[in-house]
PQR file of N, CA, C, O and H, with PARSE charges and radii, in Angstrom:
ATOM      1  N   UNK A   1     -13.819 -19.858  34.361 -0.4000 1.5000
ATOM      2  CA  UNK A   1     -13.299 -21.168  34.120 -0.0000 2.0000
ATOM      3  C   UNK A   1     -12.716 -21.184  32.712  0.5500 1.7000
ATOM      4  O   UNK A   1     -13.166 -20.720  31.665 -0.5500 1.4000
ATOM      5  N   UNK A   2     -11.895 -21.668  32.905 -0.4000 1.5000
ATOM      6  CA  UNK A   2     -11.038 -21.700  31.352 -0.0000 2.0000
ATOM      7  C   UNK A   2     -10.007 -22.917  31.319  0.5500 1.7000
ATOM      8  O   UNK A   2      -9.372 -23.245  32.322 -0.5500 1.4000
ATOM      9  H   UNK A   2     -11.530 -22.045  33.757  0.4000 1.0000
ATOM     10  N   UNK A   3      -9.886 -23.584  30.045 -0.4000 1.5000
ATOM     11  CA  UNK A   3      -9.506 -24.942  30.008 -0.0000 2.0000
ATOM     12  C   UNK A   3      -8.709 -24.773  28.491  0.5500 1.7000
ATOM     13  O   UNK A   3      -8.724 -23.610  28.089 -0.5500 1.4000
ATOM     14  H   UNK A   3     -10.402 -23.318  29.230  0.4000 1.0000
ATOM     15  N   UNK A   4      -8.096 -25.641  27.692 -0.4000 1.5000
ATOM     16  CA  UNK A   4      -6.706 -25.534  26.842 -0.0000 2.0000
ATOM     17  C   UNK A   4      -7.127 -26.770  26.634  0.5500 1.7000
ATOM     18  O   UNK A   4      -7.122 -27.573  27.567 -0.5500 1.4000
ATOM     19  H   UNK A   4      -8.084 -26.586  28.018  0.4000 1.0000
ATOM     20  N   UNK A   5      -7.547 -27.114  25.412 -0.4000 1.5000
ATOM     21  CA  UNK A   5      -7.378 -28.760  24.467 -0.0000 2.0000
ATOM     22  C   UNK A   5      -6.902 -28.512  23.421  0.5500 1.7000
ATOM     23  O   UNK A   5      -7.670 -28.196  22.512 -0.5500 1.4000
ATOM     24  H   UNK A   5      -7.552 -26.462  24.654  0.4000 1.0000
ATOM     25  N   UNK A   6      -5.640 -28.560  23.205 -0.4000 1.5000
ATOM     26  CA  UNK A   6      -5.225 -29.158  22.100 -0.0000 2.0000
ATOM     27  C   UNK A   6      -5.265 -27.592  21.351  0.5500 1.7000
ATOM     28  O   UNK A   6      -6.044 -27.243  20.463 -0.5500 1.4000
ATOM     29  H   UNK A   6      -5.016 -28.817  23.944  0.4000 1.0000
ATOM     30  N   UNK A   7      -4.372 -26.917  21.880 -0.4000 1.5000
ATOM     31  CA  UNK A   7      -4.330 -25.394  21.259 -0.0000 2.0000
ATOM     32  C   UNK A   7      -5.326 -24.910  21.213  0.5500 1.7000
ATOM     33  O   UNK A   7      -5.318 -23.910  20.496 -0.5500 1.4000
ATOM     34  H   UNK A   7      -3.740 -27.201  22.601  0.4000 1.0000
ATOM     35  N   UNK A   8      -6.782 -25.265  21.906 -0.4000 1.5000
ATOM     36  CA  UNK A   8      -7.996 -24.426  21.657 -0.0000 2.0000
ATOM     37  C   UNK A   8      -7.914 -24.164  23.079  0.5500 1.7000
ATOM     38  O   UNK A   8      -7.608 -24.979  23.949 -0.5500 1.4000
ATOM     39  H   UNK A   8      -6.789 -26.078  22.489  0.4000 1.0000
ATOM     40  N   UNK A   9      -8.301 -22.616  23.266 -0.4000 1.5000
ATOM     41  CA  UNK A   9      -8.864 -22.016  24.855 -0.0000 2.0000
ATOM     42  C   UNK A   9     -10.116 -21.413  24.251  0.5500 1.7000
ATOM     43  O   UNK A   9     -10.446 -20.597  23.390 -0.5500 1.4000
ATOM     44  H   UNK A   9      -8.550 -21.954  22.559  0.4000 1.0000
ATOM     45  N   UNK A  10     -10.683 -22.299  25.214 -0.4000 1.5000
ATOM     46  CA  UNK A  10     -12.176 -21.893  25.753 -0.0000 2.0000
ATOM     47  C   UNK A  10     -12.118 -21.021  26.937  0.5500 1.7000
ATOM     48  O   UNK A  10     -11.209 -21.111  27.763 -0.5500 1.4000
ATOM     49  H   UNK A  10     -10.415 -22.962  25.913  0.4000 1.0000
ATOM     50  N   UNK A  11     -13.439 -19.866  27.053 -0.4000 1.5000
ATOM     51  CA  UNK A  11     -13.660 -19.224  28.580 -0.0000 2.0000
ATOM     52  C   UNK A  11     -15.197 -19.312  28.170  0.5500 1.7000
ATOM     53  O   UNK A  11     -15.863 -18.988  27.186 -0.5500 1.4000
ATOM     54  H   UNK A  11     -14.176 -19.792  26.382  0.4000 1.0000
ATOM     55  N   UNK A  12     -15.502 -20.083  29.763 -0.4000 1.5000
ATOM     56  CA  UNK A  12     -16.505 -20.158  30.078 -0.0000 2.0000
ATOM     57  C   UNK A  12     -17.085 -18.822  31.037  0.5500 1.7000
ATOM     58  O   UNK A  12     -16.443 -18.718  32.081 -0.5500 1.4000
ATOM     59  H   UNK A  12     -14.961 -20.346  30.562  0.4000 1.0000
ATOM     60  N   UNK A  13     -18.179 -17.789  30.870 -0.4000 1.5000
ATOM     61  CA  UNK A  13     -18.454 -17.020  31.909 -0.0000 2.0000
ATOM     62  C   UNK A  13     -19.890 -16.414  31.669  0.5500 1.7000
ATOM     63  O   UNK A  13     -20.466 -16.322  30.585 -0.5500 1.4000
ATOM     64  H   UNK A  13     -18.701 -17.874  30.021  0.4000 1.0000
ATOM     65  N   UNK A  14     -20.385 -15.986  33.014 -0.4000 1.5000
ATOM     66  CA  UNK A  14     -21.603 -15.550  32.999 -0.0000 2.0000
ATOM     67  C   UNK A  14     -21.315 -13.778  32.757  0.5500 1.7000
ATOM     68  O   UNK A  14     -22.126 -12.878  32.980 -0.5500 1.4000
ATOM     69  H   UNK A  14     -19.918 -16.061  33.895  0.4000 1.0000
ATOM     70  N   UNK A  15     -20.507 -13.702  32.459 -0.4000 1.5000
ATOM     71  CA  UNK A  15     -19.789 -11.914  32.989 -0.0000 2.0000
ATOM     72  C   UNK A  15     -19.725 -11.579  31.800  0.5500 1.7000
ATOM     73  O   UNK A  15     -18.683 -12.002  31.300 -0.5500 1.4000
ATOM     74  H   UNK A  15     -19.849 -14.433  32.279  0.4000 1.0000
ATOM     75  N   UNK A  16     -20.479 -10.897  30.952 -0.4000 1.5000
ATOM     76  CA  UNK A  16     -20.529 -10.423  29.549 -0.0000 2.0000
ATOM     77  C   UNK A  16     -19.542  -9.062  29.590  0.5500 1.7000
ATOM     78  O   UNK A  16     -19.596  -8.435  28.532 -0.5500 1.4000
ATOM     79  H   UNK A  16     -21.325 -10.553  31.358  0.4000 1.0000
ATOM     80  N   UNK A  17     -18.996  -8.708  30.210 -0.4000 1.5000
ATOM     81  CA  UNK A  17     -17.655  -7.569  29.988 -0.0000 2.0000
ATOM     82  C   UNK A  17     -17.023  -8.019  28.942  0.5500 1.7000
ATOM     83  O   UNK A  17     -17.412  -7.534  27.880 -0.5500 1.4000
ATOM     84  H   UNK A  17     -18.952  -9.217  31.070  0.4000 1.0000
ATOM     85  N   UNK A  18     -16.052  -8.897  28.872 -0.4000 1.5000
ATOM     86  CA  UNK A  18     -15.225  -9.279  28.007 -0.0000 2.0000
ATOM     87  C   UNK A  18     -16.040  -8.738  26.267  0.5500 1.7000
ATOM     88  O   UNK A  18     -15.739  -7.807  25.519 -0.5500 1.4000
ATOM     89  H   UNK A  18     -15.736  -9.290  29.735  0.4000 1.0000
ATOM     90  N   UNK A  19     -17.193  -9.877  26.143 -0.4000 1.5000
ATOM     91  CA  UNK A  19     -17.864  -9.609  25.171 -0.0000 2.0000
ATOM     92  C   UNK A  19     -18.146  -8.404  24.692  0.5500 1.7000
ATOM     93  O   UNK A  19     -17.783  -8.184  23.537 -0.5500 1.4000
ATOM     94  H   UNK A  19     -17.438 -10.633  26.750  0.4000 1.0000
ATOM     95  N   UNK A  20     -18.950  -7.178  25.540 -0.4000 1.5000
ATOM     96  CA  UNK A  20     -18.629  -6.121  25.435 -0.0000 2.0000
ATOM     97  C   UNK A  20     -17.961  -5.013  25.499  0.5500 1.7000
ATOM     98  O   UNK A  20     -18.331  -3.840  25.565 -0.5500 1.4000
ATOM     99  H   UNK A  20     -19.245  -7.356  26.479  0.4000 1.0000
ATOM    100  N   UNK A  21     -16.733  -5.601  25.467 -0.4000 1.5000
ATOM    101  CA  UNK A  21     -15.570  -4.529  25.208 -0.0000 2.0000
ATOM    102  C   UNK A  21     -15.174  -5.302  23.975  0.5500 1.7000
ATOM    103  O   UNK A  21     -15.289  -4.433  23.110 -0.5500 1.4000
ATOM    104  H   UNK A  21     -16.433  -6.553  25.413  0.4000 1.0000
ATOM    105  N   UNK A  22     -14.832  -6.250  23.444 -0.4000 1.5000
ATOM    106  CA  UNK A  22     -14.683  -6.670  22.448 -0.0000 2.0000
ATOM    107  C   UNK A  22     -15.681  -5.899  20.886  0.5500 1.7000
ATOM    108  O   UNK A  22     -15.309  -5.433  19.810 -0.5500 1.4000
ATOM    109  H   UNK A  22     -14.739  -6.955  24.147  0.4000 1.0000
ATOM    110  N   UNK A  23     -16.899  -6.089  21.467 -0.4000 1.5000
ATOM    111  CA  UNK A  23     -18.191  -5.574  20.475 -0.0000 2.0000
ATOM    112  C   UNK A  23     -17.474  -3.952  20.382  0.5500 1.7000
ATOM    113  O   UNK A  23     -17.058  -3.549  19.296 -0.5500 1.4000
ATOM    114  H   UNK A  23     -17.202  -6.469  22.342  0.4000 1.0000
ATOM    115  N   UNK A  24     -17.402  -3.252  21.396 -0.4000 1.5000
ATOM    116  CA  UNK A  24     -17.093  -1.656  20.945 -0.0000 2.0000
ATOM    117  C   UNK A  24     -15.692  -1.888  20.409  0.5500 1.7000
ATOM    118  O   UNK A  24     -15.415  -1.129  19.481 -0.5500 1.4000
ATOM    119  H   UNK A  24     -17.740  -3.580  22.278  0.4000 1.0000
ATOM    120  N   UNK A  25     -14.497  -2.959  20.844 -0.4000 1.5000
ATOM    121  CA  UNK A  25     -13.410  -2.703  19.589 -0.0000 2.0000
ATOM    122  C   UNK A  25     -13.750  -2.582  18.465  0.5500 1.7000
ATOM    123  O   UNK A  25     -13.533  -1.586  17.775 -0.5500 1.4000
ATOM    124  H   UNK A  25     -14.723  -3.575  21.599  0.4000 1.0000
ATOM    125  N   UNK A  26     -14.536  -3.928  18.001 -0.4000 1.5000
ATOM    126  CA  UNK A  26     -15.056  -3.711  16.969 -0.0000 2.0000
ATOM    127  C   UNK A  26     -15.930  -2.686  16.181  0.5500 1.7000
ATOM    128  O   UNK A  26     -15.800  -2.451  14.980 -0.5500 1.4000
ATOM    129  H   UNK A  26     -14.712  -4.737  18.562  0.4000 1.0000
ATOM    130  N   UNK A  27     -16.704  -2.191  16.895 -0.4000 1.5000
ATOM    131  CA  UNK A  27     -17.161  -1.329  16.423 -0.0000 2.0000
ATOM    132  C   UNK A  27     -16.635  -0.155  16.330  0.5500 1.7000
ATOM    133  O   UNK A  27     -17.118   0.634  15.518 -0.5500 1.4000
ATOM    134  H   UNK A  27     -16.810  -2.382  17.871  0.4000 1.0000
ATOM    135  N   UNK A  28     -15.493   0.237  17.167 -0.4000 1.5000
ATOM    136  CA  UNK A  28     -14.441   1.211  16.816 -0.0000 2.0000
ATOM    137  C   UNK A  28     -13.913   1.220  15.551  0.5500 1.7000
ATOM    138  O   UNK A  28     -13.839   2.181  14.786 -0.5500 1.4000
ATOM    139  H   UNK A  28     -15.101  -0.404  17.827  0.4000 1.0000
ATOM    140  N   UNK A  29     -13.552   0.095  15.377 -0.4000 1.5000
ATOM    141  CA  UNK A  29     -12.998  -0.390  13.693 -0.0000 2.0000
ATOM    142  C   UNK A  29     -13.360   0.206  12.802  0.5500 1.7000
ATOM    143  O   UNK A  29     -12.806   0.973  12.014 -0.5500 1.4000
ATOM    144  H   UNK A  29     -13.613  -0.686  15.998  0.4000 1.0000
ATOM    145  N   UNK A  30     -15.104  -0.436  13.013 -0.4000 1.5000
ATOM    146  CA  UNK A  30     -15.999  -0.556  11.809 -0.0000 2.0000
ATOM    147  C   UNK A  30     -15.565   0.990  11.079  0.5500 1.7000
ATOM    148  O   UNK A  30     -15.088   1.361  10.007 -0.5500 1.4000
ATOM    149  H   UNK A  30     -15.555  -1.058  13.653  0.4000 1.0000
ATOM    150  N   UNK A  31     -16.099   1.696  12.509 -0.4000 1.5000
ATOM    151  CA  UNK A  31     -16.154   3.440  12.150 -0.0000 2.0000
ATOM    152  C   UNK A  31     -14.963   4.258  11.717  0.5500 1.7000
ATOM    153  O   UNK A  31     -15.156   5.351  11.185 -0.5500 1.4000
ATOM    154  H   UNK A  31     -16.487   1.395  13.380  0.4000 1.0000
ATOM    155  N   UNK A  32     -13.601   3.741  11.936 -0.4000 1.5000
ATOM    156  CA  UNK A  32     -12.272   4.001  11.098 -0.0000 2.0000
ATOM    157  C   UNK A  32     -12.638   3.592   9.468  0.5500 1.7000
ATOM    158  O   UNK A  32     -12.558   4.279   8.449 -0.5500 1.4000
ATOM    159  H   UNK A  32     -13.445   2.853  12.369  0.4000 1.0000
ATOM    160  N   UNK A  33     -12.963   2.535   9.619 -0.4000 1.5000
ATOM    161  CA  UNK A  33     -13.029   2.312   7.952 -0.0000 2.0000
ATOM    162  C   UNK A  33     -14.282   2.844   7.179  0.5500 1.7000
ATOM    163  O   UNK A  33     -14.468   2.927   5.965 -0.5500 1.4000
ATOM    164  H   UNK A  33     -13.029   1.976  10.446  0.4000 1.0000
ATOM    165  N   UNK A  34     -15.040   3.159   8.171 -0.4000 1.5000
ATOM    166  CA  UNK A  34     -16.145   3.871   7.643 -0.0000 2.0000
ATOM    167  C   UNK A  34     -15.786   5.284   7.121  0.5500 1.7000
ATOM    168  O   UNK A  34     -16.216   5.588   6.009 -0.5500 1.4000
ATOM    169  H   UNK A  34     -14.888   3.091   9.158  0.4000 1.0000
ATOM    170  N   UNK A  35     -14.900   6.347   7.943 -0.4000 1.5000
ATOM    171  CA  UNK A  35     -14.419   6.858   7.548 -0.0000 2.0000
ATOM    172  C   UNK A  35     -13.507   7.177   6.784  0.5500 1.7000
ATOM    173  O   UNK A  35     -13.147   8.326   6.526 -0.5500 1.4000
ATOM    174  H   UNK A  35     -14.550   6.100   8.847  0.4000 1.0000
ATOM    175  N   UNK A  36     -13.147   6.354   6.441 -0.4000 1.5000
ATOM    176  CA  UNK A  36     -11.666   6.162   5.758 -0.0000 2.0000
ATOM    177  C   UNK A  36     -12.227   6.005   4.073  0.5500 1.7000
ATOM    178  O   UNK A  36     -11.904   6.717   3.123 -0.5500 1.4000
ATOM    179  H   UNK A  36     -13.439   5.421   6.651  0.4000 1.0000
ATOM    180  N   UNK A  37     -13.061   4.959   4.083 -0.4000 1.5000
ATOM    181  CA  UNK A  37     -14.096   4.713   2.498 -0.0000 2.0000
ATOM    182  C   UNK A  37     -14.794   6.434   2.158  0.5500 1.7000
ATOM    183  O   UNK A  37     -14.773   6.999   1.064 -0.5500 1.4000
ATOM    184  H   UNK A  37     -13.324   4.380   4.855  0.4000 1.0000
ATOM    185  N   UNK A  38     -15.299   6.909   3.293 -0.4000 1.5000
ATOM    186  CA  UNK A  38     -15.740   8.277   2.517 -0.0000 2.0000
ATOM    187  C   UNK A  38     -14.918   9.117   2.343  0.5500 1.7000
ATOM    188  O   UNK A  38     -15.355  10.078   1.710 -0.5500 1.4000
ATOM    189  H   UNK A  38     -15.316   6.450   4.181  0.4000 1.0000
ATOM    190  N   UNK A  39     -13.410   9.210   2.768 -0.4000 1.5000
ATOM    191  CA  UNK A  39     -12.573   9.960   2.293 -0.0000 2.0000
ATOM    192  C   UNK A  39     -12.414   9.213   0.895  0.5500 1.7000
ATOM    193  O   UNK A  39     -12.802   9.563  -0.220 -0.5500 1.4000
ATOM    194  H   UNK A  39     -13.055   8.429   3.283  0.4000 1.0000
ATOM    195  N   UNK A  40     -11.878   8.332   1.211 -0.4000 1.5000
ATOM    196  CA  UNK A  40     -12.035   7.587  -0.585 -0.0000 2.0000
ATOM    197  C   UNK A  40     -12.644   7.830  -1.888  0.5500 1.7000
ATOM    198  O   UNK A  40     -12.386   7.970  -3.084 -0.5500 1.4000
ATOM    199  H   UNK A  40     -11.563   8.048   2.117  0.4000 1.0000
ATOM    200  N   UNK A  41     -13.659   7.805  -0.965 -0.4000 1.5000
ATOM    201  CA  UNK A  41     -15.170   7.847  -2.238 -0.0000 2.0000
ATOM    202  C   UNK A  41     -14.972   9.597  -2.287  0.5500 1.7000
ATOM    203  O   UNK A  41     -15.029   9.954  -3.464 -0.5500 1.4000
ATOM    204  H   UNK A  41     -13.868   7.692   0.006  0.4000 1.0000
ATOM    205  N   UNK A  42     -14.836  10.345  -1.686 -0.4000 1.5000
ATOM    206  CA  UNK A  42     -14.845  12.068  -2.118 -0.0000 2.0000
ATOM    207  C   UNK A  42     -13.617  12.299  -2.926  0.5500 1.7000
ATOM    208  O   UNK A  42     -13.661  12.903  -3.997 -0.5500 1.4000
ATOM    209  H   UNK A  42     -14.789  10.055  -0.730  0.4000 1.0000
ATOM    210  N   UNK A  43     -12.396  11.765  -2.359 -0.4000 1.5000
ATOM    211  CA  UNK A  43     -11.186  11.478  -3.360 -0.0000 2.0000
ATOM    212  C   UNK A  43     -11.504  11.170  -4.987  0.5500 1.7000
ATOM    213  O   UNK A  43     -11.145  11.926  -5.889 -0.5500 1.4000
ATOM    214  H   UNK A  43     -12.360  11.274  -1.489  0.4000 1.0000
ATOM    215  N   UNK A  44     -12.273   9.871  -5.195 -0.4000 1.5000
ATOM    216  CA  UNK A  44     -13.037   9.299  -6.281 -0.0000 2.0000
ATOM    217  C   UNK A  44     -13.718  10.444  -6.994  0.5500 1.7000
ATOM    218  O   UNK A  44     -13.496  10.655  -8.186 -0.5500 1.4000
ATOM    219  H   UNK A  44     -12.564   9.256  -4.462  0.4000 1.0000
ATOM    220  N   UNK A  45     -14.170  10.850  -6.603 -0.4000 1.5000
ATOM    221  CA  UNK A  45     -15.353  12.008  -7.121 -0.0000 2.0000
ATOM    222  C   UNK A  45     -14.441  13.023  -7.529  0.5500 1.7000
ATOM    223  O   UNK A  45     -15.007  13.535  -8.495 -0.5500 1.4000
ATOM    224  H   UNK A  45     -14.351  10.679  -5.634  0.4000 1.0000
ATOM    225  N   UNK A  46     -13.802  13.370  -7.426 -0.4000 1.5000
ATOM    226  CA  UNK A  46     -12.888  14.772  -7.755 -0.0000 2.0000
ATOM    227  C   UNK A  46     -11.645  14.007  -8.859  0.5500 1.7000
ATOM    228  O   UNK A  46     -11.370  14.669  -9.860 -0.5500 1.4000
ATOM    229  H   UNK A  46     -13.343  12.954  -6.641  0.4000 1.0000
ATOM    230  N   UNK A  47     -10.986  12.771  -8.689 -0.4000 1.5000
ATOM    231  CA  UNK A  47     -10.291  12.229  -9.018 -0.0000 2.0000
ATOM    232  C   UNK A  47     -10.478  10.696 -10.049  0.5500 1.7000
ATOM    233  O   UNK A  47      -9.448  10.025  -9.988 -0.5500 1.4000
ATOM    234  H   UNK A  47     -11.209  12.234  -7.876  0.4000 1.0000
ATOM    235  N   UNK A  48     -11.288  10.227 -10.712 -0.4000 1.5000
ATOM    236  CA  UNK A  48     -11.629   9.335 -11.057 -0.0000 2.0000
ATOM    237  C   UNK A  48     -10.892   8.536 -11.588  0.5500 1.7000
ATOM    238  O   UNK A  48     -10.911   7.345 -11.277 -0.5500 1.4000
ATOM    239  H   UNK A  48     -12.125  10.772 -10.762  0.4000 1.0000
ATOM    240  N   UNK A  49     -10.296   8.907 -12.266 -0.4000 1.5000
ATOM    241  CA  UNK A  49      -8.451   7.831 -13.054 -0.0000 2.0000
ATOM    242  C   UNK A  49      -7.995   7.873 -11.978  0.5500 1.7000
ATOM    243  O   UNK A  49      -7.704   6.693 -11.781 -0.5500 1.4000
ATOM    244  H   UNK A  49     -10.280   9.874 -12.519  0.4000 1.0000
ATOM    245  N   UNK A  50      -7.744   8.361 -11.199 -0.4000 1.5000
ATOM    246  CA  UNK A  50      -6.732   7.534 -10.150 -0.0000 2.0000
ATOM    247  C   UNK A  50      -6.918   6.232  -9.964  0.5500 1.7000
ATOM    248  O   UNK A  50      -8.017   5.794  -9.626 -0.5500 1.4000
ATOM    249  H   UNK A  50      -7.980   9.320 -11.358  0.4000 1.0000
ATOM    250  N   UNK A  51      -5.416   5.134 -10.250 -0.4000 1.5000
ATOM    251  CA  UNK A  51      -6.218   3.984 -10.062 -0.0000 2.0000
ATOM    252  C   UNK A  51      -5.454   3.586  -8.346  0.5500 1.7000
ATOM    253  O   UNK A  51      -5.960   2.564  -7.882 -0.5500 1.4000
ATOM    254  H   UNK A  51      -4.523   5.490 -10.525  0.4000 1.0000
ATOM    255  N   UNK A  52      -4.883   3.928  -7.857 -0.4000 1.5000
ATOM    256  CA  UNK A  52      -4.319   3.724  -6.524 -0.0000 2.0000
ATOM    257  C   UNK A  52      -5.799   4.198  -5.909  0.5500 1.7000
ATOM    258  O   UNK A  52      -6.265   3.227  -5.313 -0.5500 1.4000
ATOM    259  H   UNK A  52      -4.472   4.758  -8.234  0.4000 1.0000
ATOM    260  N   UNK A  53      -6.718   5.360  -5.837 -0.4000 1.5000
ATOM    261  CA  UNK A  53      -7.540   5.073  -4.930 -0.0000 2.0000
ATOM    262  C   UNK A  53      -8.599   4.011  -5.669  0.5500 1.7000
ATOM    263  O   UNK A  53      -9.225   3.415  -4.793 -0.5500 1.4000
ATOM    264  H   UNK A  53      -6.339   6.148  -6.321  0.4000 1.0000
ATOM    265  N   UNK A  54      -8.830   3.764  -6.464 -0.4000 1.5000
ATOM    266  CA  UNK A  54      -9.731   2.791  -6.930 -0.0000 2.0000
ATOM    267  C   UNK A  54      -9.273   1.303  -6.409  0.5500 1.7000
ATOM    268  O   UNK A  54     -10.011   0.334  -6.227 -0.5500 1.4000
ATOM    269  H   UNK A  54      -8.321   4.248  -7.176  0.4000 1.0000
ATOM    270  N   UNK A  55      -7.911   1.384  -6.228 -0.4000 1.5000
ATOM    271  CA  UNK A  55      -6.993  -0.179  -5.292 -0.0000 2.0000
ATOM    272  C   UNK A  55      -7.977  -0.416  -3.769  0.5500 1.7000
ATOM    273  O   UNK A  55      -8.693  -1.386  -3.517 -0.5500 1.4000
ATOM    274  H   UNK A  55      -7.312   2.171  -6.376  0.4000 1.0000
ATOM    275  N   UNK A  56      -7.725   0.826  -2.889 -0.4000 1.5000
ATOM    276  CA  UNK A  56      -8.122   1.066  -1.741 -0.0000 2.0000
ATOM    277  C   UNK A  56      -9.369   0.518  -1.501  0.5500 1.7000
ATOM    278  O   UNK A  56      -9.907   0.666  -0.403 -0.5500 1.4000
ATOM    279  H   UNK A  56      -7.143   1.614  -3.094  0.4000 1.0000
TER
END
């Protein structure tokens, strides 16, 4: 069931799929940037004046 007031959509459901595929996008995310900060941070460590990775 799903209804539209006023530019808001609501979904009403007992069917938690949606929710959990949403939760692992997210958590797909998380783990890109998780990785992405420890390339950073090892960058950092070898590189410390750099201020472009210190931006990141």
């Amino acid at each position: 069931m799903s209804e539209t007031v006023k530019g808001l959509n609501i979904k009403l459901s007992l069917d938690g799929r949606d929710l959990e595929n949403e939760l692992k996008e997210i958590q797909s995310d998380l783990k890109e940037q998780q990785k992405d900060l420890k390339a950073t941070k090892a960058n950092l460590k070898y590189d410390s004046s750099n201020v472009e990775l210190w931006k990141q």
